[in-house]
N, C-alpha and C positions, 0 to 999 in steps of 0.2 A: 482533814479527815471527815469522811460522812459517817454521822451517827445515826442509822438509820430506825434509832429508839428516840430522836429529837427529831422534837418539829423545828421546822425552816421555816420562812417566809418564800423561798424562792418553789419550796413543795407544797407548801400548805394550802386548801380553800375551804371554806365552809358551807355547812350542809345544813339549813334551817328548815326542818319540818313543822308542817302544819299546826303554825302558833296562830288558831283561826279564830273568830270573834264566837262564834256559840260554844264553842269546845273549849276553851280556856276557862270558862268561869268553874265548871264541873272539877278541873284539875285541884291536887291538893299544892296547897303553898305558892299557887298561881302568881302574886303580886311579886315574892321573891323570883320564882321560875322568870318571871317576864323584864323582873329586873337585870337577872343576869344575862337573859338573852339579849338584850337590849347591850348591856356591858358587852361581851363577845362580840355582837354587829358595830358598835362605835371601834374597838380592836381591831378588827377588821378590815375597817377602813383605814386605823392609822397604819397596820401595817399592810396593806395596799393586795388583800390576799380578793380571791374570788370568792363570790359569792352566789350562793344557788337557793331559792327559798321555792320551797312545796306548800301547794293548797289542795288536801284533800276532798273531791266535791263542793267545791267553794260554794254553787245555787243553795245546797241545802247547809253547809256548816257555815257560812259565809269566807269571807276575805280573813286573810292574816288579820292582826289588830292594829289599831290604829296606833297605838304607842311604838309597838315593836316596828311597824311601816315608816312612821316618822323617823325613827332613830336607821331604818335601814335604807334614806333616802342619797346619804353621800355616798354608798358604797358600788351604783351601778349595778346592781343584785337583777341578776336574773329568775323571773319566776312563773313556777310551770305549775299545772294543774296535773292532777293527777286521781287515777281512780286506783289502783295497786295500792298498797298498803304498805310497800318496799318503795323507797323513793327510785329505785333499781333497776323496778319493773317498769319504769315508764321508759319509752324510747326516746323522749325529749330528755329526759334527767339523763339519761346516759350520754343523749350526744353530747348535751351541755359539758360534763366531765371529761369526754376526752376532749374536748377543745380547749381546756383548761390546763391539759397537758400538765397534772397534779398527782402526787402519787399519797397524798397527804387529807382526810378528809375528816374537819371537826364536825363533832356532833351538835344538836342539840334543837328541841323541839318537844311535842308532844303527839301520840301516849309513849310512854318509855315499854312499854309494855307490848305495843303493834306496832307504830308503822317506824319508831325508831329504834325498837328492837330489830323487825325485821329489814330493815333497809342496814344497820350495823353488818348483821350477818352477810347478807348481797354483799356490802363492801367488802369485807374479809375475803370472802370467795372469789371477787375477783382484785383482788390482791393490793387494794388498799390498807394502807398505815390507817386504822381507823381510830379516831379516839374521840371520845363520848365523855363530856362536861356534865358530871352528875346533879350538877344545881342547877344545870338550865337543860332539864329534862322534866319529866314528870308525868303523870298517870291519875285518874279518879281514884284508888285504891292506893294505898301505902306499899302493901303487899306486891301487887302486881310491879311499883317502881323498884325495889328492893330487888324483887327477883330476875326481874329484867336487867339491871346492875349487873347480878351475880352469873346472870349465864352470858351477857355481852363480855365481862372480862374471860368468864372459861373459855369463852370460843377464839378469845385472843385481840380483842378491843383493851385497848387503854383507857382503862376509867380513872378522871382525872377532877380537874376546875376549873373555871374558866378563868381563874387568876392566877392560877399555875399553866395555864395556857400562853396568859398575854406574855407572866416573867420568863417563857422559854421562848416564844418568839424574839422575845427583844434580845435575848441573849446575854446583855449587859447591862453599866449604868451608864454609858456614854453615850452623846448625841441629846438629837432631840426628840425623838420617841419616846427615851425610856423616861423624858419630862413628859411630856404629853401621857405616856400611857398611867403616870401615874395620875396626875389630873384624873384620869378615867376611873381607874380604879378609888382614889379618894372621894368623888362625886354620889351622892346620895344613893344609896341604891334603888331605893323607892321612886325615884323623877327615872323610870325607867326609860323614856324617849330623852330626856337633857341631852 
């Protein structure tokens, strides 16, 4: 039976917005934010989902970061540039998704506020399982992450964790992922590329 309130591996890809090198230091709680997203891309990889990473004006905010790049090197990540503030609005990001043939799309990036609020929304609309990992999100203002939060779930995003993410991929404690995923999840959070 499909639960179509549970993520799968065989649905699932992830959606890493613009974790850029100037824009990230501004964010509040950054080193955690970078930590976790870093945890989610190593996830990722062990369980074998797609991956799509957004650089908003990369010339002027620069490249994604170097920690989160390192840690998103085994995963085969594809990644698009983008001027739209919806990852949605871009026609590369969307071919990318359906070629991914996913109906399953994790969040997580920054600002939670603009382009991963408004790129949630685009997902729901067009009828993605959208679910958005509230530690590895984040925004300059507290206010602004908080509320972005609270209107991504009213609009019908699953606001969740990225460790409540990994234990519902794996599904179980059998095999050798749900070893490895914990490896993952026990490893420092701070060595956010390990």
């Amino acid at each position: 039976m499909i639960n179509p309130n549970r993520l799968d591996v065989g649905r699932a890809a992830l959606l890493v917005i613009d974790v850029q090198e100037k824009l990230l230091p501004l964010i509040q709680g950054r080193a955690e934010l970078l930590a976790a997203c870093a945890l989610l891309v190593r996830g990722a990889a062990l369980f074998e989902l797609p991956v799509v990473v957004t650089e908003q004006y990369p010339q002027g905010i620069g490249p994604t970061d170097a920690a989160l790049r390192k840690a998103l090197q085994n995963t085969g990540a594809a990644f698009v540039t983008k001027a739209a503030f919806s990852a949605c609005g871009e026609d590369a990001v969307r071919a990318k998704m359906r070629g991914m043939d996913r109906d399953q799309i994790i969040l997580c990036g920054i600002e939670s506020h603009v382009c991963v609020q408004q790129t949630a929304l685009d997902l729901l609309l067009m009828d993605y399982t959208t679910v958005v990992c509230a530690d590895a999100i984040g925004s300059r203002r507290t206010l602004d992450h908080t509320t972005a939060l609270e209107r991504m779930r009213h609009a019908g995003a699953a606001v969740t964790t990225v460790e409540s993410v990994l234990f519902e991929l794996c599904g179980g404690c059998g095999g050798g992922r749900f070893k490895s995923m914990i490896e993952l999840i026990k490893s420092p959070r701070d060595r956010s590329a390990s």
